[in-house]
TILOBA-506426 format. One line per 10 residues: their letters; for each residue x, y, z of C-alpha. Coordinates in steps of 0.2 Angstrom, whole numbers, plus 2048, in hexadecimal, padded with zeros to 3 digits. Example, Ala and Ser with C-alpha at 12.3 -4.5 7.8 and 13.67 -1.06 7.14 Angstrom:
2
as> 83E,7EA,827 ~ 844,7FB,824
***
This chain:
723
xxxxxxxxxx> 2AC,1E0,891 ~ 2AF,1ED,887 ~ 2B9,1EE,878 ~ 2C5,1FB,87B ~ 2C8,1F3,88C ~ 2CC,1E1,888 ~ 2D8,1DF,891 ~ 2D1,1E1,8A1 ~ 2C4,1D9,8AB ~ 2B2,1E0,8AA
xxxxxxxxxx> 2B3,1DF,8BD ~ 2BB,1EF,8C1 ~ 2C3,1FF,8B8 ~ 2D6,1FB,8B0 ~ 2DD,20B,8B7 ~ 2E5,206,8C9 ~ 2DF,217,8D2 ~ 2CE,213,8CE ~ 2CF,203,8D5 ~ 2CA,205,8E6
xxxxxxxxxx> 2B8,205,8E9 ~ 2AE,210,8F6 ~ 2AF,20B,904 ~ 29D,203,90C ~ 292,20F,915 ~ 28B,204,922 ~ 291,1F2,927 ~ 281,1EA,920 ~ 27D,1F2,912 ~ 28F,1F3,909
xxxxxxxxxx> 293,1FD,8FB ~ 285,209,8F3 ~ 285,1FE,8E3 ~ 284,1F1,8E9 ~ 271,1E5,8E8 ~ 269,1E3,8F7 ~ 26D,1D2,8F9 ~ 282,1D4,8FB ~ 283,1D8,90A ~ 279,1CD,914
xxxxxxxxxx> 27F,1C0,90A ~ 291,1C2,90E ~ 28D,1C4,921 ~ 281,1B6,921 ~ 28F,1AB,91A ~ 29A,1B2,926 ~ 28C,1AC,934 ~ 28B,198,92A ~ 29D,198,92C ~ 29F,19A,940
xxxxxxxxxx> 28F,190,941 ~ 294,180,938 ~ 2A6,180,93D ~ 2A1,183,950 ~ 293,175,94E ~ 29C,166,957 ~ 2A9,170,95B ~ 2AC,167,96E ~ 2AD,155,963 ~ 2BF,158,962
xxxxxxxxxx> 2C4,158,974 ~ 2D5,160,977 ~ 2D8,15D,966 ~ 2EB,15E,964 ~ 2EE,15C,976 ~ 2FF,164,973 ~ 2FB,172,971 ~ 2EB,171,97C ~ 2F9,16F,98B ~ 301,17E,987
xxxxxxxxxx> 2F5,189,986 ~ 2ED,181,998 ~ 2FE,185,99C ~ 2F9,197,996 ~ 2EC,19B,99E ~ 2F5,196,9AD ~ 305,1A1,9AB ~ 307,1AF,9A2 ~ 31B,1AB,9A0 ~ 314,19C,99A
xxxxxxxxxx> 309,1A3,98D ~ 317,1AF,986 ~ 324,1A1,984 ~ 317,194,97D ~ 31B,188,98C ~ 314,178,98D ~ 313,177,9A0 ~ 30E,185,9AD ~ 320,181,9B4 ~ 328,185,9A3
xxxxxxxxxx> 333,177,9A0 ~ 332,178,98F ~ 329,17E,980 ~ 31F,179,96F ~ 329,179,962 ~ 323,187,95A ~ 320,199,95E ~ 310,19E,96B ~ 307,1AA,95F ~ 2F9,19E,95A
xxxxxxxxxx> 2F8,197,96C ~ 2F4,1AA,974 ~ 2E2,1AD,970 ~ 2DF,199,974 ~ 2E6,19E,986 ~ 2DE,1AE,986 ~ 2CC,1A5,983 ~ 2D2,197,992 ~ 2D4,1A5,99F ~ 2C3,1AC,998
xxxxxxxxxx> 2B8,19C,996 ~ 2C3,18E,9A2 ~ 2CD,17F,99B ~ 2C0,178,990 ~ 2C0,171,97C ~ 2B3,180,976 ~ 2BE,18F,980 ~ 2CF,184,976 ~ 2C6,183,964 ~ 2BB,191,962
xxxxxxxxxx> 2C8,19E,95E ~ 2CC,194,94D ~ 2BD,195,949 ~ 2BB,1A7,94C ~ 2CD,1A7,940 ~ 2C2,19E,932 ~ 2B5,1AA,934 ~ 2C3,1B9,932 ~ 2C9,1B0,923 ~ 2BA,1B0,91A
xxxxxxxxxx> 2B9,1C2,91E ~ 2CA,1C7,916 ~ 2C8,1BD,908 ~ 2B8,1C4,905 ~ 2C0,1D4,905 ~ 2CD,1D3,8FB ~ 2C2,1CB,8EB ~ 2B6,1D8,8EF ~ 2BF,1E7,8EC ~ 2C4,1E3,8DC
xxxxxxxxxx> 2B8,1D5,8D4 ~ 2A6,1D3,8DA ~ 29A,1CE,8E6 ~ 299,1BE,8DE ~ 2AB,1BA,8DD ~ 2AC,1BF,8F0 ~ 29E,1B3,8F6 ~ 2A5,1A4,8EB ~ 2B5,1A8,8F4 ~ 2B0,1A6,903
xxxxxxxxxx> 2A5,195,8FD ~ 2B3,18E,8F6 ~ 2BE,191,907 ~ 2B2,18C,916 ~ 2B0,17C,909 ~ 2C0,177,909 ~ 2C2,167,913 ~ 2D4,16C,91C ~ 2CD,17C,920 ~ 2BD,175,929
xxxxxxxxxx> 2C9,168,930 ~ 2D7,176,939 ~ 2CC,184,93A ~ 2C5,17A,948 ~ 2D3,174,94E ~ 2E3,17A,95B ~ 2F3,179,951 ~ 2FC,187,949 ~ 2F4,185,937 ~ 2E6,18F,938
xxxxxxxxxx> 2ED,19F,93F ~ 2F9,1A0,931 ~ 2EE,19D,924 ~ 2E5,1AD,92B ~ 2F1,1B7,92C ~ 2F8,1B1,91C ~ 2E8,1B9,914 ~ 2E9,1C8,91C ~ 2FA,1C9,916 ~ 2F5,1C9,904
xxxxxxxxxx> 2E5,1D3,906 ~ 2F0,1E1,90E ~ 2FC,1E1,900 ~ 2ED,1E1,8F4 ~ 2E8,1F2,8FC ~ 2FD,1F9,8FB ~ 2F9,1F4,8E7 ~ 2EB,1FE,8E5 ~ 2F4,210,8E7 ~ 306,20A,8EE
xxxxxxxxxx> 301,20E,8FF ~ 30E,20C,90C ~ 303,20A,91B ~ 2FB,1F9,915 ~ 30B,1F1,90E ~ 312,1F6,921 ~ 302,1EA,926 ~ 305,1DD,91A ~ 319,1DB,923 ~ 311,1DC,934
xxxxxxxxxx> 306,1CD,92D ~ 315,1C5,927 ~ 31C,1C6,938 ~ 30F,1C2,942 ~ 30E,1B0,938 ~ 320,1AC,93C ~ 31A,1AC,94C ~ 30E,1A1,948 ~ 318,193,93E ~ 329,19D,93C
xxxxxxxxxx> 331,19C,92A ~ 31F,192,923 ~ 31A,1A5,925 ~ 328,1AB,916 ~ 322,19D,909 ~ 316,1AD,8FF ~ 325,1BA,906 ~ 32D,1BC,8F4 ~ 31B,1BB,8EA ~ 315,1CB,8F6
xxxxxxxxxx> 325,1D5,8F5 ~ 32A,1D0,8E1 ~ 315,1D5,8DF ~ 317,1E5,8E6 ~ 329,1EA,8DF ~ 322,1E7,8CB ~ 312,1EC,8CD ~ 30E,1FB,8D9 ~ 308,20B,8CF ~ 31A,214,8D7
xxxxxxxxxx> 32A,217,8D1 ~ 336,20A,8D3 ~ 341,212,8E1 ~ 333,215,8EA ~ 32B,205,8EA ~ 33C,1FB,8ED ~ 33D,207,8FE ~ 32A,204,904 ~ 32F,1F0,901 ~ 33E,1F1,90D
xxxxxxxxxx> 333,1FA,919 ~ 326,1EC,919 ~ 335,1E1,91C ~ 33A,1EA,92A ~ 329,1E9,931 ~ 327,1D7,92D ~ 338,1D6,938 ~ 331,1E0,946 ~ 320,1D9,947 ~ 329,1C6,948
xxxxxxxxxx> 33A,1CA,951 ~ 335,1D3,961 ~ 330,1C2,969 ~ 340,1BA,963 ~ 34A,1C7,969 ~ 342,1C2,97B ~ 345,1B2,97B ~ 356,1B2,974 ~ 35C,1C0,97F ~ 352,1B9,98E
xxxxxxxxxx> 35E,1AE,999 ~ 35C,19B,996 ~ 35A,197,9A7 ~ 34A,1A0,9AB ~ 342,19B,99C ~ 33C,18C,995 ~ 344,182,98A ~ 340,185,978 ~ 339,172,972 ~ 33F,16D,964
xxxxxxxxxx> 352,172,965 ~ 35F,16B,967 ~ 368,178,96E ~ 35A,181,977 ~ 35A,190,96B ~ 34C,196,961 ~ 357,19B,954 ~ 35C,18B,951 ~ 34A,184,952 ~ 347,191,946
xxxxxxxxxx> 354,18D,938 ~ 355,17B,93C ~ 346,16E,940 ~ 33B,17A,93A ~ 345,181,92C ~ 350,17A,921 ~ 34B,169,929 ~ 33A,169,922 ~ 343,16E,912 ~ 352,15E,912
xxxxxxxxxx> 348,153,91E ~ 356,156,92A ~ 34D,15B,93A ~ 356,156,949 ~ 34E,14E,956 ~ 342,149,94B ~ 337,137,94C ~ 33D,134,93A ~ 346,13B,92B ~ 341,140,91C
xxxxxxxxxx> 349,13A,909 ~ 338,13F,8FE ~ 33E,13D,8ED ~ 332,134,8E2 ~ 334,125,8E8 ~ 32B,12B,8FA ~ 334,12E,907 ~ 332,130,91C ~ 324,13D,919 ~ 31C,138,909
xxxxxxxxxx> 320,137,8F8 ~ 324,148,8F1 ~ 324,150,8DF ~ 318,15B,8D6 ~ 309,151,8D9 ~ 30B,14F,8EB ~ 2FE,15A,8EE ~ 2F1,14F,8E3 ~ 2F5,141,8ED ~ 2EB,132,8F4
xxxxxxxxxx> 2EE,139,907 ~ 2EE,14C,902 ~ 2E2,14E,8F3 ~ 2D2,14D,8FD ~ 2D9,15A,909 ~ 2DB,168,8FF ~ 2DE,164,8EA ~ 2C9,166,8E4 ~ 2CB,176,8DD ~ 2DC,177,8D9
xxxxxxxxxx> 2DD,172,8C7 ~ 2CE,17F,8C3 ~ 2DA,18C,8CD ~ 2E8,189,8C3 ~ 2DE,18C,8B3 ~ 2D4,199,8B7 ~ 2E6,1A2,8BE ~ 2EF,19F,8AD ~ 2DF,1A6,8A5 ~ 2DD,1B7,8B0
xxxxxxxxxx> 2EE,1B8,8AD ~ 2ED,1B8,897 ~ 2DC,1C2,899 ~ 2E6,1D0,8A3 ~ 2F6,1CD,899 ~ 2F6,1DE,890 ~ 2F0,1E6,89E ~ 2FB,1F5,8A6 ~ 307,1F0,8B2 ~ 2FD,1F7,8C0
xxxxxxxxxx> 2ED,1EE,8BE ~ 2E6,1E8,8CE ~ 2DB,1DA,8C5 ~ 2EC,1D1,8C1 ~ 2F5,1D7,8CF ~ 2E7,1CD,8D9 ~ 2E9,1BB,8CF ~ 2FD,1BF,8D0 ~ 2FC,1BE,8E2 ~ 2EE,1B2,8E9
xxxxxxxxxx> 2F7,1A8,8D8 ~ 307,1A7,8DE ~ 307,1A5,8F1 ~ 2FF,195,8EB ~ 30C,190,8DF ~ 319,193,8EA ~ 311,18A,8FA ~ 30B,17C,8EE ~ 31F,17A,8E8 ~ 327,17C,8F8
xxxxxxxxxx> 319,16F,902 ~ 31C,162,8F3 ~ 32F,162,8F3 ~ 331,162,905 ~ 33C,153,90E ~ 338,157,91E ~ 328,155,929 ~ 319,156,91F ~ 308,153,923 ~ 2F8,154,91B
xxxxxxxxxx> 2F0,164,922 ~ 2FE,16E,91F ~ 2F1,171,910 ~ 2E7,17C,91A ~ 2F4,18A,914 ~ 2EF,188,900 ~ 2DB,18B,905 ~ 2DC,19D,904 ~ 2E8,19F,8F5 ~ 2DB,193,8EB
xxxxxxxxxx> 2CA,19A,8F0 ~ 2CA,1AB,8EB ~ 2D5,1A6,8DA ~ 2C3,19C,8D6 ~ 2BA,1AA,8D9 ~ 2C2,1B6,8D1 ~ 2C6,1AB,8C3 ~ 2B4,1A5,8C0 ~ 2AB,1B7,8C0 ~ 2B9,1BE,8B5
xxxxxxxxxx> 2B7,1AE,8A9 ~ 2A3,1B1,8A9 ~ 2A4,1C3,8A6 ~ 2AF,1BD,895 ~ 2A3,1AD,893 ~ 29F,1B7,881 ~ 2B1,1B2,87B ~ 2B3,19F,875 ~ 2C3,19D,87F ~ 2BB,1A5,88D
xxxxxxxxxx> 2AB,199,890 ~ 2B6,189,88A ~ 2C4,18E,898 ~ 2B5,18F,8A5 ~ 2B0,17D,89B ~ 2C0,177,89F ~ 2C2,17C,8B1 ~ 2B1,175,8B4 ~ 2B6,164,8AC ~ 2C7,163,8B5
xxxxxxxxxx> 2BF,168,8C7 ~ 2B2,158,8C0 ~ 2BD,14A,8BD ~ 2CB,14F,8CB ~ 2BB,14F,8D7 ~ 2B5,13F,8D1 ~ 2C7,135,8D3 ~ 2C7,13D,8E5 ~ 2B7,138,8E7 ~ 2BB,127,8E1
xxxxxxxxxx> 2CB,125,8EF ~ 2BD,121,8FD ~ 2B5,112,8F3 ~ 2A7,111,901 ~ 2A4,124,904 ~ 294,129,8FC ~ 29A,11E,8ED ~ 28A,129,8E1 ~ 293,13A,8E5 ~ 2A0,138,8DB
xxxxxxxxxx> 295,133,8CC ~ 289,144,8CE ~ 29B,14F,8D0 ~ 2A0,148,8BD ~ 291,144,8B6 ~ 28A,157,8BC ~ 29A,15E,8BA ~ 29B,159,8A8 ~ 28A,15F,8A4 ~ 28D,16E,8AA
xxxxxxxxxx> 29E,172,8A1 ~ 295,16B,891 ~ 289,17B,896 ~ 298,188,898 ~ 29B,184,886 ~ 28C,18A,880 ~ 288,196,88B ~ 286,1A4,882 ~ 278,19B,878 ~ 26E,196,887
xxxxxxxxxx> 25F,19F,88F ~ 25F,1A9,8A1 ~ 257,19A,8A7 ~ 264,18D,8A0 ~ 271,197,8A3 ~ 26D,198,8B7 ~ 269,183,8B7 ~ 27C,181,8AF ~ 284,18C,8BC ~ 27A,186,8CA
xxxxxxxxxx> 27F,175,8C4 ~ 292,178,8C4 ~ 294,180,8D4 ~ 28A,170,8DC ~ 296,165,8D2 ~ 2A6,16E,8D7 ~ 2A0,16F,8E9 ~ 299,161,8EC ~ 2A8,156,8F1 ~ 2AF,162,8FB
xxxxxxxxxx> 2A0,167,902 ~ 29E,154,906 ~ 2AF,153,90E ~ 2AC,162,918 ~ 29E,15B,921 ~ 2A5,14A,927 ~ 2B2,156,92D ~ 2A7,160,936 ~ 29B,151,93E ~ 2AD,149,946
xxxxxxxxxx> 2B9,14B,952 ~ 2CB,14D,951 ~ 2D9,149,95E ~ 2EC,148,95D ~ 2F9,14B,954 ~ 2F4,14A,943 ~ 2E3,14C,93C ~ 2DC,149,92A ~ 2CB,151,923 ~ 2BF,146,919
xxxxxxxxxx> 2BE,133,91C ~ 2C9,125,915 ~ 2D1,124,907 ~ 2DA,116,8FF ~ 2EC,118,8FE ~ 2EE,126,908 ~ 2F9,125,918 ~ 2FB,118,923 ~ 2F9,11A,936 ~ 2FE,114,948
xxxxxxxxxx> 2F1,105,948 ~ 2EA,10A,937 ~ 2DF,114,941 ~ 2E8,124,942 ~ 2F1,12C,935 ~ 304,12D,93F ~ 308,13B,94A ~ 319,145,94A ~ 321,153,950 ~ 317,162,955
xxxxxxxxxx> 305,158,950 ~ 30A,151,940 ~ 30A,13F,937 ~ 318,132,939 ~ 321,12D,928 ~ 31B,121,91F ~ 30C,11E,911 ~ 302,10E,90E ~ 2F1,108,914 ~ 2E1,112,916
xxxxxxxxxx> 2E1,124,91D ~ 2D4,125,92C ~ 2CB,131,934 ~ 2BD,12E,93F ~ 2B2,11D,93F ~ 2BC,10F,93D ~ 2D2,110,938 ~ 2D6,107,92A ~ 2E2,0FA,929 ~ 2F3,102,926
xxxxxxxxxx> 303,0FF,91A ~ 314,0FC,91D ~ 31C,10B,921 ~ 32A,114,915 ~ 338,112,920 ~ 346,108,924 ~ 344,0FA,933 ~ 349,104,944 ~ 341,0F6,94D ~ 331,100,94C
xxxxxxxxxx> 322,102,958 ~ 316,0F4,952 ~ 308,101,94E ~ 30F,103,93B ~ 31F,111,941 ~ 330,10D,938 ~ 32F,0FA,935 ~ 320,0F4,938 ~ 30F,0F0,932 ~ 302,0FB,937
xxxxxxxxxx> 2F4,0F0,93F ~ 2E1,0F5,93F ~ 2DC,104,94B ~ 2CB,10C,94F ~ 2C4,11D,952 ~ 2D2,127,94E ~ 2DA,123,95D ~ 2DF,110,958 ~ 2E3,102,962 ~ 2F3,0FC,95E
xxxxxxxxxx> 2F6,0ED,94F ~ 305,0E5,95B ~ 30D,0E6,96B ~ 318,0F5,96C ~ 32A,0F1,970 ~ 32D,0F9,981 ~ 336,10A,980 ~ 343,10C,98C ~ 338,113,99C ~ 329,109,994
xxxxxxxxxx> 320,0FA,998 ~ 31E,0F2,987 ~ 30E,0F8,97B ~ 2FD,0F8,982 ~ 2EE,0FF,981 ~ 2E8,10B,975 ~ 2F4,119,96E ~ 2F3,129,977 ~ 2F0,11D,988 ~ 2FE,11B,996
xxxxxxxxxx> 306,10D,996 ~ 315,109,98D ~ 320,10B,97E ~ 318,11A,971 ~ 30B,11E,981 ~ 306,130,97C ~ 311,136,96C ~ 302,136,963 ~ 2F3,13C,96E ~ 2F3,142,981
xxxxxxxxxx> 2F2,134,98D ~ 2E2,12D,992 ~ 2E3,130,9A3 ~ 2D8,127,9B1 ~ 2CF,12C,9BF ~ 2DB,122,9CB ~ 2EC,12A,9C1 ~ 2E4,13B,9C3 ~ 2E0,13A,9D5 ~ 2F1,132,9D8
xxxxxxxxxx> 2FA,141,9D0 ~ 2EF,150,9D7 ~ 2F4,14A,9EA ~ 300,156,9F1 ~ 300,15B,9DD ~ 305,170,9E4 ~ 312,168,9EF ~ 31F,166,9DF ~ 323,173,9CF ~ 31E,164,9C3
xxxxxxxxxx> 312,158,9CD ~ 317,149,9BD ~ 323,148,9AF ~ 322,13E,9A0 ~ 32C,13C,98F ~ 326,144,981 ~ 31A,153,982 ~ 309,149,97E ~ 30A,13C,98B ~ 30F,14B,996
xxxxxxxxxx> 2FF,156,98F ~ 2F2,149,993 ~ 2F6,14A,9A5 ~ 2F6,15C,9A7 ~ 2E7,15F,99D ~ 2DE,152,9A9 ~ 2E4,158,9B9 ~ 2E7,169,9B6 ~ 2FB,168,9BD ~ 30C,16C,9B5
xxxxxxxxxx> 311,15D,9AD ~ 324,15E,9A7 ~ 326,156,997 ~ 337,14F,994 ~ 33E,14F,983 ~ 331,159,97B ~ 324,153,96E ~ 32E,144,96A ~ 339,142,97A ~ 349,146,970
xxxxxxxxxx> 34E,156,975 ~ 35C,156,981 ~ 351,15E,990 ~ 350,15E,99F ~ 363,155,99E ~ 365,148,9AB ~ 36D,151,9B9 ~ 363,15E,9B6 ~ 352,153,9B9 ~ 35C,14C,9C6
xxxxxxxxxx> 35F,15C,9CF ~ 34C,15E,9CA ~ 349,14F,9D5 ~ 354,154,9E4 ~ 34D,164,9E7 ~ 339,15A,9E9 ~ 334,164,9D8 ~ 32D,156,9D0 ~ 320,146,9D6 ~ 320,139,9CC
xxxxxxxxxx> 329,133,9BA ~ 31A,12D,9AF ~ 322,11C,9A6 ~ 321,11B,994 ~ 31B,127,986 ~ 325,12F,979 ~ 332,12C,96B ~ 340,131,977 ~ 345,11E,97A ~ 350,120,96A
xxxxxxxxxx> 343,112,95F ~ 340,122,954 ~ 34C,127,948 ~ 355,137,94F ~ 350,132,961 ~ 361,130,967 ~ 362,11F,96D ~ 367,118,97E ~ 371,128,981 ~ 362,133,97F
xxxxxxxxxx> 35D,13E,98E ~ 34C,138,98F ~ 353,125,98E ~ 35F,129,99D ~ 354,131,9A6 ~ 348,123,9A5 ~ 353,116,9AA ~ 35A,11F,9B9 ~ 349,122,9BC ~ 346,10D,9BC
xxxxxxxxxx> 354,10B,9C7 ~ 353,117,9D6 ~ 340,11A,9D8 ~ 332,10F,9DF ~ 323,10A,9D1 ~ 313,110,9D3 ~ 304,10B,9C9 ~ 2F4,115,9C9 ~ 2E6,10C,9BF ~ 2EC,10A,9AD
xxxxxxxxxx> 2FB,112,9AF ~ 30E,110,9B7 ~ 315,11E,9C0 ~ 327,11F,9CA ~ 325,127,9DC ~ 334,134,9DA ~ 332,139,9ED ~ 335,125,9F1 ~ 346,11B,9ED ~ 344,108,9E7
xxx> 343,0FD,9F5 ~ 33B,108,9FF ~ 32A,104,A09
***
């Protein structure tokens, strides 16, 4: 750096207008000044990225059959597919908005029903990820800080974990990045055109995961309102219009939907009151805020203590069942952030360099605030939304560091950084006592070495100097990198999925072998025990909740038993939900009680034969509580399957009279006994006087049982008593 300059990075010119670089001449080769080797590198990391996250990609199955239903449902109907139904029929839908199912059922109709068709469009999502991160690093800082951006995200074990994987997450983490990178560009010259794109980003994401999409909302607009090179009228005016794109971009779907008549739509899942309005502000609003989601399988009560959904606090995110996920790197981002941020401190108030670490900086701060004072439904790869707020803040921060490795505080901030990302990996490491027990020893003992190096590095040779950062990047990604690959070499299924392998004291599961399932495909309250995924389930804890006569498997009031393969067999008898035959067989299975919250139904051949007879005879050849145990059927036979109550089985629909007017006209086949939370066991379920429980029992009492290999079905064509 330059004396008269040192206030600004060595990376790029301090004058905003000569920010923006020229603009690359030929995909492959890049900018004109840049070394031969750029180029391909960036694209041959864009190539390792689809390749490792696409190897044993089919592993997962359906995944989060949830989801997987709807967009099977999708494929079939394009009504379907707009509403984000769960069923051809549409009965009902997920409870969130359909943008992230839409290219998932646009490759079904492609490629057929299949996992690859299902999971390969995240992966496509990571691939586009790493692009724009790449690209917004590159256009201010260098090369190098672009391709430790990308490292550092495609390493990340909740991004190899969601990124190959069908719920919501991974979509809004794009376009979360795009968001940013787009409002990086409006900085450069106060360019109208992309702070338009960045709303339309916005708005695109609250389709994805509605108000999740607003967490960085203040950071962009607050970003652009101080720091755009215009005057101040002008830049408050292009804000509003950004706002009014956002609205645009995110509104027209609502507008449909809440303008569209309620009787020949589906119901919106996850209301009460069938409105998505009230989904919107409510269960997935304010709820997830006060742990007050209605209809929910359990509250919330965080504070300190832990509540329903974990323990909250400024530390959550370092947490036995959520450090591993995403936390490596984050104490080196926080103090590289807080150093770009003094380096650039006297810098004009346009600069781009600390416009940069002001935005990728504080969309992290803010997600990391909001995620560990949350009450309501948490669950661990929620993460997946911090990976591209934390990567490019270490690669900017490194390269800018190195660049001023000639001033003292310069080299011992990179020496601190370094030592912080070594001893943070190493208790990480340390949570799985059996996980490559060595790793952790080379991540502190390298990791040391290497920041005694940054310390002196301005004293070393070429050749020294290239050994000590070689070493540090292997120490800093070596226990992600570690945790990335287990990811990568399982499968995951249900509800709720963790990256990395067990660690001790992290979240306790149904049957220890599966970390809990709630709403939507997340984790059930509760800590204790050993978080599982993949191999064999450790033995769970006692969960966090107050006795509600529990399910057995670890839910409020019990003790979670031992489970295995992710899937778990249950620790006790399940108590018998009302429609259920009592607890057994594996979760996710048919019979009984909890049959189905978690995972789909295993569905046999004699179950699936049984309900594909006569199956385009009736609208909805099955029903069955709760949208899992209703997902498992359709995904096997390929037929509507109406699932009562939604996700849990506690949302008031169909109502009785009207599944029994359903019933009368011959619309539906069979009642599938058991499966969801709908029974009233689970806190917010309603009780005895809970549509799914009435509809059950009438169910018991008028119609003939049936049982179909595993499984017990009700003939709703055939009274009881009759032959």
């Amino acid at each position: 750096m330059t004396a008269q300059l040192d206030h600004v990075p060595a990376c790029a010119p301090p004058d905003a207008s000569a920010a923006k670089p020229p603009l690359p001449r030929r995909l492959w080769r890049g900018r004109p000044e840049d070394p031969n080797w750029v180029r391909p590198a960036f694209l041959g990391a864009l190539l390792v990225i689809g390749a490792l996250y696409t190897w044993n990609l089919t592993a997962s199955g359906y995944a989060n059959s949830f989801y997987s239903a709807a967009v099977q449902a999708g494929s079939q109907s394009w009504k379907a597919m707009f509403f984000g139904s769960l069923d051809a029929a549409n009965a009902i839908t997920v409870d969130k908005p359909p943008a992230s199912l839409w290219p998932m059922a646009l490759s079904v109709r492609i490629f057929g029903l299949n996992s690859f068709a299902i999971l390969f469009p995240q992966v496509l999502m990571a691939v586009a990820t790493a692009g724009v991160l790449y690209a917004a690093v590159r256009r201010r800082f260098t090369a190098a800080a672009g391709l430790i951006t990308v490292a550092v995200f495609a390493l990340t074990p909740v991004a190899a974990l969601m990124f190959r994987f069908n719920n919501p997450d991974a979509a809004l983490a794009l376009l979360m990045a795009v968001a940013v990178y787009c409002t990086l560009r409006a900085l450069e010259q106060a360019r109208t055109r992309w702070l338009l794109w960045a709303g339309v980003a916005i708005g695109l994401a609250f389709l994805v995961k509605t108000l999740q999409a607003f967490l960085i909302l203040p950071v962009l607009a607050a970003a652009f309102a101080v720091l755009a090179p215009a005057p101040l009228r002008k830049r408050i005016g292009q804000v509003l219009l950004a706002g009014l794109a956002m609205v645009v971009a995110g509104g027209w779907w609502v507008a449909i939907v809440e303008l569209w008549p309620a009787s020949s739509r589906p119901y919106i899942g996850g209301s009460q009151n069938n409105s998505f309005l009230e989904l919107t502000f409510g269960y997935n609003g304010l709820g997830r805020i006060n742990g007050e989601e209605t209809g929910s399988v359990g509250g919330g009560g965080g504070g300190r203590g832990g509540g329903g959904w974990g323990e909250t606090g400024w530390d959550r995110m370092f947490g036995a069942n959520i450090g591993g996920q995403i936390s490596w790197l984050i104490p080196a981002a926080l103090i590289l952030l807080v150093a770009a941020l003094w380096l650039t401190r006297k810098a004009p108030r346009t600069d781009t360099a600390r416009a940069a670490f002001v935005l990728w900086g504080g969309s992290l701060l803010i997600t990391m605030v909001v995620f560990s004072y949350m009450q309501g439904i948490f669950h661990e790869y929620y993460t997946v939304a911090l990976a591209p707020y934390v990567a490019p803040l270490i690669g900017m921060g490194a390269v800018v560091l190195w660049e001023e490795r000639g001033r003292a505080w310069a080299s011992l901030t990179l020496a601190g950084a370094m030592t912080a990302t070594a001893v943070w990996g190493y208790v990480l490491l340390n949570r799985s006592a059996d996980y490559h027990p060595w790793a952790k020893w080379v991540v502190l003992i390298g990791g040391l070495t290497a920041a005694l190096g940054l310390v002196f590095v301005t004293r070393l040779g070429a050749g020294l100097t290239r050994a000590v950062l070689g070493l540090g990047l292997v120490a800093a990604l070596a226990g992600p990198t570690a945790y990335t690959l287990t990811t990568l070499g399982e499968g995951h299924s249900g509800s709720i999925v963790t990256a990395g392998p067990a660690v001790s004291g992290g979240r306790g599961g149904f049957g220890g072998g599966m970390p809990g399932g709630g709403p939507g495909g997340g984790a059930f309250p509760g800590q204790g025990g050993q978080n599982q995924q993949g191999g064999q389930g450790g033995q769970g804890g006692q969960m966090g909740m107050p006795p509600t006569g529990g399910f057995g498997g670890g839910f409020p009031g019990g003790q979670n038993g031992q489970g295995q393969n992710g899937n778990g067999q249950n620790g006790q008898a399940l108590p018998t939900a009302p429609g259920g035959t009592g607890g057994e067989g594996p979760m996710g299975g048919g019979r009984g009680g909890m049959g189905g919250l978690l995972n789909g139904a295993e569905v046999d051949d004699e179950a699936k034969k049984l309900l594909e007879t006569d199956a385009d005879r009736y609208t909805w050849p099955a029903a069955a509580i709760g949208a899992q145990n209703a997902a498992g059927y359709q995904l096997a036979t390929g037929e509507p399957v109406m699932a009562i109550g939604g996700f849990n089985g506690t949302d008031p629909s169909p109502t009785l009279a009207e599944f029994k007017k359903y019933v009368a006209e011959g619309k539906i086949h069979y009642f599938v006994s058991g499966g969801g939370a709908g029974g009233g066991a689970a806190p917010g379920g309603g009780g005895e006087s809970s549509t799914s429980s009435q509809i059950s029992a009438w169910v018991q009492a008028n119609f003939k049982k049936v049982t179909a290999g595993s499984a017990t079905f009700y003939d709703l064509t055939q009274e009881a008593g009759d032959s």
